[in-house]
C-alpha positions in Angstrom: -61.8 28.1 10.3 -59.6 24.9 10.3 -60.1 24.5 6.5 -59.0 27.8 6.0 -55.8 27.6 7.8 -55.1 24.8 5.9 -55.8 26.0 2.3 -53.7 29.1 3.5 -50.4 26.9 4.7 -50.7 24.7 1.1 -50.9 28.4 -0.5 -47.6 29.2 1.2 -45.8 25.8 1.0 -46.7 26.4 -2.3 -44.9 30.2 -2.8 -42.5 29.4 -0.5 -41.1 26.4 -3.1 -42.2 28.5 -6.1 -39.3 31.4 -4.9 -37.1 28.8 -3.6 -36.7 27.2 -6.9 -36.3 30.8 -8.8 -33.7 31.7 -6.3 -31.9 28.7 -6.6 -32.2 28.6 -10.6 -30.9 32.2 -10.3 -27.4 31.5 -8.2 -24.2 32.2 -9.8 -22.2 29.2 -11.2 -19.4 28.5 -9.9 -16.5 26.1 -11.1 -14.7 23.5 -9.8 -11.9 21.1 -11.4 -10.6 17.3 -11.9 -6.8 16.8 -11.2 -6.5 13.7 -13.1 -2.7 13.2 -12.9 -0.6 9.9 -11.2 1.2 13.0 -9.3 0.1 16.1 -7.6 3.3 18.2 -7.0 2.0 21.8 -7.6 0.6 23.1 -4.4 -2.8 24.4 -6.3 -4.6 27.3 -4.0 -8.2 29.1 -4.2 -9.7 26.2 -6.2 -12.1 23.7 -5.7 -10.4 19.9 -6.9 -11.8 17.2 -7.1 -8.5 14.8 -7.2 -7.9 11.1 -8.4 -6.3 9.2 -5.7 -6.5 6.0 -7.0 -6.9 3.8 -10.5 -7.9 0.5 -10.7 -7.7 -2.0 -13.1 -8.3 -5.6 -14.0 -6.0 -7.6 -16.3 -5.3 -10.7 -15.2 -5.3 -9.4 -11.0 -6.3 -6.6 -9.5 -4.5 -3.5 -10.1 -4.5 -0.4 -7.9 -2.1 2.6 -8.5 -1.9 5.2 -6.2 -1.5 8.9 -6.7 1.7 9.9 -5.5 1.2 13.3 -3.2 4.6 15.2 -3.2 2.6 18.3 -2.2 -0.3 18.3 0.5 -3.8 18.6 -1.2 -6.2 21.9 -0.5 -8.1 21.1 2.8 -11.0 20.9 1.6 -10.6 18.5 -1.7 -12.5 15.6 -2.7 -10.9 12.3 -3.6 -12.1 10.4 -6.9 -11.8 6.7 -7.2 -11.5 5.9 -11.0 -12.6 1.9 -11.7 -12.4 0.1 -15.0 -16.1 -1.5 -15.9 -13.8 -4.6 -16.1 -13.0 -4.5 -12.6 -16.6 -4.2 -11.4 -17.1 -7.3 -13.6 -14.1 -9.6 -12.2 -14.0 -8.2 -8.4 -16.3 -9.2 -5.8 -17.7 -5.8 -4.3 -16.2 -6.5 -0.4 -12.7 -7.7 -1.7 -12.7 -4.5 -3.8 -14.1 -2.7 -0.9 -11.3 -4.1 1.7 -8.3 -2.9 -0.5 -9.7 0.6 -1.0 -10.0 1.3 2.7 -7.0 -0.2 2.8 -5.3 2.4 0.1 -7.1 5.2 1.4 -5.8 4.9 5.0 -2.3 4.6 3.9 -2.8 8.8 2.8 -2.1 11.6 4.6 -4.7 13.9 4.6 -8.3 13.3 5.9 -12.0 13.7 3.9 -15.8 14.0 4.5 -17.0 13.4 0.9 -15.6 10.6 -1.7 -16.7 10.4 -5.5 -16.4 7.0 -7.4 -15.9 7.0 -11.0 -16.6 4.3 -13.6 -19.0 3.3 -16.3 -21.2 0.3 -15.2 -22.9 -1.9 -17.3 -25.8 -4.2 -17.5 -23.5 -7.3 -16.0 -21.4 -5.0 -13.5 -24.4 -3.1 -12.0 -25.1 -5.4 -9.2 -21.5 -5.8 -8.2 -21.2 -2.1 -8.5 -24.3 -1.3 -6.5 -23.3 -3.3 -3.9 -19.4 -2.0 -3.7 -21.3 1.3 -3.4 -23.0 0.3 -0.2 -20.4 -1.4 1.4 -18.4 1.4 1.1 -20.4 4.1 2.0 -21.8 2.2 5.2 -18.1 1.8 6.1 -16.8 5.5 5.6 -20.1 6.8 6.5 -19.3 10.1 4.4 -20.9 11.8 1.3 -20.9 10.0 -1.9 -21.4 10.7 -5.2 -20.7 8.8 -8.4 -20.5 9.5 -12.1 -23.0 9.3 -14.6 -23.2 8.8 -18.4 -25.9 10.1 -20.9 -27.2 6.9 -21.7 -27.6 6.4 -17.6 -30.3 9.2 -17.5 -32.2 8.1 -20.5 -32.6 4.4 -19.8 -32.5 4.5 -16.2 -35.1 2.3 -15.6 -32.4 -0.3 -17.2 -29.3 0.9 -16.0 -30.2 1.2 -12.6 -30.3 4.3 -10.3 -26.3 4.2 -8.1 -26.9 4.3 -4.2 -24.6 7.3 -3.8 -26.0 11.5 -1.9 -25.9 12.7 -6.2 -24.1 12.0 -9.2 -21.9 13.8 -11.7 -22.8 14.1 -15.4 -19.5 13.5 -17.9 -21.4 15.9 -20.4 -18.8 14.4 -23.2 -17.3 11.1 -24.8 -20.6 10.5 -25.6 -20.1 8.4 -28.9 -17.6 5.7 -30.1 -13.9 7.0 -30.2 -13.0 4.3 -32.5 -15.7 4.9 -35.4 -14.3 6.5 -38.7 -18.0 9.4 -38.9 -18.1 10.1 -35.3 -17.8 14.5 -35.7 -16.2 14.7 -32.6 -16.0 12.3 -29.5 -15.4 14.9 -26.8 -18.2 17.2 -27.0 -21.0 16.9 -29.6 -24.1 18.4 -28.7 -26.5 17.2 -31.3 -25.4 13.9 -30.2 -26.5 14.4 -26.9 -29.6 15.2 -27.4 -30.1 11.9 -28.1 -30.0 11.2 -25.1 -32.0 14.4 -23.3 -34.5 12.2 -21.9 -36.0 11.4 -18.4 -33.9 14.2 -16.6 -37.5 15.3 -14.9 -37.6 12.2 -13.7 -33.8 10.6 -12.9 -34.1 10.7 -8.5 -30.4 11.9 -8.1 -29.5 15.6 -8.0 -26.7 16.5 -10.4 -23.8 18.4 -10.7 -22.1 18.6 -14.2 -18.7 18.1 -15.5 -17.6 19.7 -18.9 -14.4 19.0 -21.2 -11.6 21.3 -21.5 -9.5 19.0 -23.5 -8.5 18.3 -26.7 -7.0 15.6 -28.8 -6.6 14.0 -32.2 -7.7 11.0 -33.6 -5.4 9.1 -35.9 -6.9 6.7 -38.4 -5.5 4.5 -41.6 -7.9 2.9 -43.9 -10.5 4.2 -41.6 -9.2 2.5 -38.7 -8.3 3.9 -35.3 -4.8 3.2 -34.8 -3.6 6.4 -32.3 -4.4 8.9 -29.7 -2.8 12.2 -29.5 -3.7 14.1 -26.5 -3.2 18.2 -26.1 -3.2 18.8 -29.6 -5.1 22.0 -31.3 -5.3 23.1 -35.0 -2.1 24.7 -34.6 -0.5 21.4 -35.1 -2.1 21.3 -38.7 -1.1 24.5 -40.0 1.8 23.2 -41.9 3.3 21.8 -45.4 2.3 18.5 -43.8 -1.3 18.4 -43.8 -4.3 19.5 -45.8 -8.0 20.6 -44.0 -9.9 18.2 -45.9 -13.2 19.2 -43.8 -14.6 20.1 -40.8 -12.2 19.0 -37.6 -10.6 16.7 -40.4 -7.0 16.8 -42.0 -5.1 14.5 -44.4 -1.2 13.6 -43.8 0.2 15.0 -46.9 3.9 13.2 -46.6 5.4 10.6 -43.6 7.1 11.8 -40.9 7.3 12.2 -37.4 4.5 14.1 -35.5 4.6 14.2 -31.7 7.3 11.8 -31.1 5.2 9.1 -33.3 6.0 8.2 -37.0 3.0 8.8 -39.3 2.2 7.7 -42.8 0.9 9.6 -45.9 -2.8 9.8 -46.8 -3.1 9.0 -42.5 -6.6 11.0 -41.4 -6.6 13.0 -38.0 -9.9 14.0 -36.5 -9.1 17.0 -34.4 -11.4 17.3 -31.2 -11.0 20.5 -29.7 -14.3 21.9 -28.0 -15.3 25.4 -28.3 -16.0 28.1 -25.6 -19.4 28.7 -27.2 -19.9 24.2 -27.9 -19.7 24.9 -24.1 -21.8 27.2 -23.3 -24.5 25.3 -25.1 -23.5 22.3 -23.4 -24.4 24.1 -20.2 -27.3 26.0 -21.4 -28.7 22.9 -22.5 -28.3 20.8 -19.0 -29.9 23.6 -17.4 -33.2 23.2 -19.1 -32.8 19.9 -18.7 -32.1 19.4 -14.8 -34.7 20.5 -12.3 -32.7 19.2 -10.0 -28.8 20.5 -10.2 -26.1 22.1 -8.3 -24.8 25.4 -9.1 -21.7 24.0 -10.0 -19.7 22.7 -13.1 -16.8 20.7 -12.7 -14.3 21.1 -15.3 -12.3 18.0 -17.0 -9.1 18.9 -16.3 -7.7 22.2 -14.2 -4.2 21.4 -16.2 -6.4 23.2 -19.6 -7.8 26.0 -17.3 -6.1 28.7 -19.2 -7.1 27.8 -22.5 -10.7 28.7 -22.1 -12.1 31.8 -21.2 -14.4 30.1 -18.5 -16.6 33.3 -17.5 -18.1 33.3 -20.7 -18.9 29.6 -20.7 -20.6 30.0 -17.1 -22.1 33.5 -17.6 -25.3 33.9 -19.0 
């Protein structure tokens, strides 16, 4: 009777995770966004934000600049921490740790959940690691950090962070700088380079998609500007040719967003799709067993420029 009982409670452990999983799999998406200015003025209602509060940097001294809060933040937002990979490798984890409690008690506004943002590396992991910790055991909230591509793949290398669940930056997944890279932002047979080990990477992960754009300037194949904001718009004139795909040629000098630009200069425009998106998305949820019915969007100030319930509807 006894072995009975017990092959019929495995049976129903086993159903019981079986429609838990389909349920789950089947919940609506919902987005959420970054506010990634050095200034939050505009009272923003009804969304989920996810706000940088602080940047920090390491020259020749550590460098932390504050986001200045002319308007109170939503209730319920979380704060983002953004840290140079140069920091982590210059800054002793419990002197770093020491001026960001510092920082965060000098705002006004209170939070249960914090989420850390930078891009370790084989020499900052331990350092990082062990800011993580420190931190966390002192604020005693949820934590979550980012994570890269390359992070999931090799994470027997990289090293798992210490952190509740992470956040994947599904884009700047190649080098910026490098004359054939199709487009920095958002490429997705690039990533699947890197769709390996998702079955098996411990943290559960939330996503975070680009709704940027910007334009890559380049002279003898050199990366010698940014311009940020910029769409194909900006190419449609006696100024330019399309030489290809996402490509265009400077056709005479002359100014172009405040900056003086050469002739024969090569912009690569990056400027991701609604439906480079969706298949962004599409694709992470075959690949994550283990995800939250969430995407966070990279930045709310571009919200308008995408049609966002046909990126998240199926």
């Amino acid at each position: 009777m006894k072995k009975y009982f017990i092959l019929a409670l495995f049976i129903f452990i086993v159903i019981s995770y079986i429609f838990y999983k389909k349920e789950d799999k089947n919940k609506e998406l919902f987005a959420s966004y970054y506010f990634w200015e050095n200034s939050y003025k505009t009272e923003i209602k009804n969304e989920k934000l996810y706000i940088k509060v602080l940047d920090i940097y390491y020259s020749n001294q550590l460098e932390i600049i504050k986001t200045n809060f002319a308007t109170k933040p939503p209730k319920e937002f979380i704060p983002v921490i953004y840290i140079t990979n140069k920091t982590m490798q210059n800054i002793n984890y419990k002197t770093l740790s020491q001026n960001i409690l510092r920082d965060l008690k000098s705002f006004d506004f209170n939070f249960n959940e914090l989420q850390i943002d930078c891009d370790w590396s084989d020499s900052s992991r331990d350092n990082y690691f062990l800011f993580l910790n420190e931190l966390k055991n002192s604020l005693n909230i949820t934590f979550s950090s980012t994570i890269r591509l390359h992070q999931i793949k090799y994470f027997k290398k990289t090293g798992v962070p210490p952190v509740d669940y992470g956040v994947l930056m599904y884009y700047n997944m190649s080098n910026l700088g490098d004359f054939d890279t199709k487009n920095y932002i958002l490429d997705n047979s690039e990533a699947k380079k890197y769709h390996y080990n998702f079955d098996k990477y411990p943290l559960r992960l939330k996503l975070a998609l680009p709704l940027y754009s910007q334009a890559v300037q380049f002279r003898d194949k050199k990366a010698i500007n940014l311009f940020e904001n910029i769409s194909s718009k900006d190419f449609k004139n006696e100024n330019f040719i399309k030489i290809e795909e996402n490509r265009y040629k400077t056709l005479s000098s002359h100014y172009f967003k405040g900056k003086y630009i050469y002739k024969d200069d090569i912009f690569r425009l990056e400027e991701p799709k609604e439906d480079e998106l969706k298949t962004a998305l599409k694709d992470f949820k075959e690949l994550s067993k283990n995800s939250f019915n969430e995407v966070i969007f990279y930045t709310i100030k571009y919200k308008l420029k995408y049609n966002l319930e046909k990126i998240l509807g199926e």
